[in-house]
C-alpha positions in Angstrom: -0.8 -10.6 -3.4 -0.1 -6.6 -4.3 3.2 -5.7 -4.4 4.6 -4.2 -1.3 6.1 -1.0 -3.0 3.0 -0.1 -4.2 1.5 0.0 -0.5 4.6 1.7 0.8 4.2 4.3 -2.1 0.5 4.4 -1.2 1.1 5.1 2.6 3.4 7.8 1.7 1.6 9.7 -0.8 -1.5 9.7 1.7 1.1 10.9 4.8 2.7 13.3 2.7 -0.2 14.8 0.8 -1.7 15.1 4.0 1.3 17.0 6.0 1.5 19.3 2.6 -2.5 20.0 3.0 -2.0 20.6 7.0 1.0 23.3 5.9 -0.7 25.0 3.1 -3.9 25.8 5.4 -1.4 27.1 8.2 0.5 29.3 5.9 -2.3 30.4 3.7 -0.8 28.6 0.8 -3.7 27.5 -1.1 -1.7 26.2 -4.2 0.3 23.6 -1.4 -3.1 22.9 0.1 -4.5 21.5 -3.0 -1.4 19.9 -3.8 -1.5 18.1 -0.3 -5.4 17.3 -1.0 -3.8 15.7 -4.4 -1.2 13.8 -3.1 -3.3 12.1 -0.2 -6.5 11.5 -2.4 -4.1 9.4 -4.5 -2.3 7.8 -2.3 -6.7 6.5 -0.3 -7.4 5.7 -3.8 -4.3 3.7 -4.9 -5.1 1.8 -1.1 -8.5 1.0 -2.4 -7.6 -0.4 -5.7 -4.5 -2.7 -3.8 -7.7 -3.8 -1.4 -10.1 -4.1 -4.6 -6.9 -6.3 -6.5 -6.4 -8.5 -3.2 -10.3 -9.5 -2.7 -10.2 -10.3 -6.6 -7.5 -12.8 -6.0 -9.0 -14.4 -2.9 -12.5 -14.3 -4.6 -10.6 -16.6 -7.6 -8.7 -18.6 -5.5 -12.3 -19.7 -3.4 -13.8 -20.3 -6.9 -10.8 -22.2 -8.1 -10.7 -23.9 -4.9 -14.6 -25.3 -4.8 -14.0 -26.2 -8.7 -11.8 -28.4 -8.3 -13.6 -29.9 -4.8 -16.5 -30.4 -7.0 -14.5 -32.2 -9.6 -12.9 -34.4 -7.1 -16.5 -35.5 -5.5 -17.3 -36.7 -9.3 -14.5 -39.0 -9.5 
């Protein structure tokens, strides 16, 4: 499974990018606004590739899983 430090490093970046976005539109920062769009697009994105990495792994595991089921029927 993903490493956990990754998904805590995710979870931050999308917090953090997100408080930075919700400051720079308050203070008519638009330079910290971007930054804050940045920093939380990242951090959605990195989510999606941990979630993309876990179904890979289950999807080999199943496949692993019925090869060796179908090898054991043979015998």
């Amino acid at each position: 499974m993903s490493n956990p430090k990754v998904k805590i490093e995710s979870t931050k970046d999308k917090l953090v990018g997100g408080v930075k976005e919700k400051v720079g539109k308050v203070t008519g920062n638009e330079k910290l606004e971007l930054k804050g769009k940045i920093q939380a697009k990242k951090g959605e994105l990195e989510e999606k590739a941990i979630h993309m990495v876990d179904k890979a792994e289950e999807f080999t595991e199943d496949v692993a899983e019925n090869i060796n089921d179908a090898i054991d029927k043979d015998k």
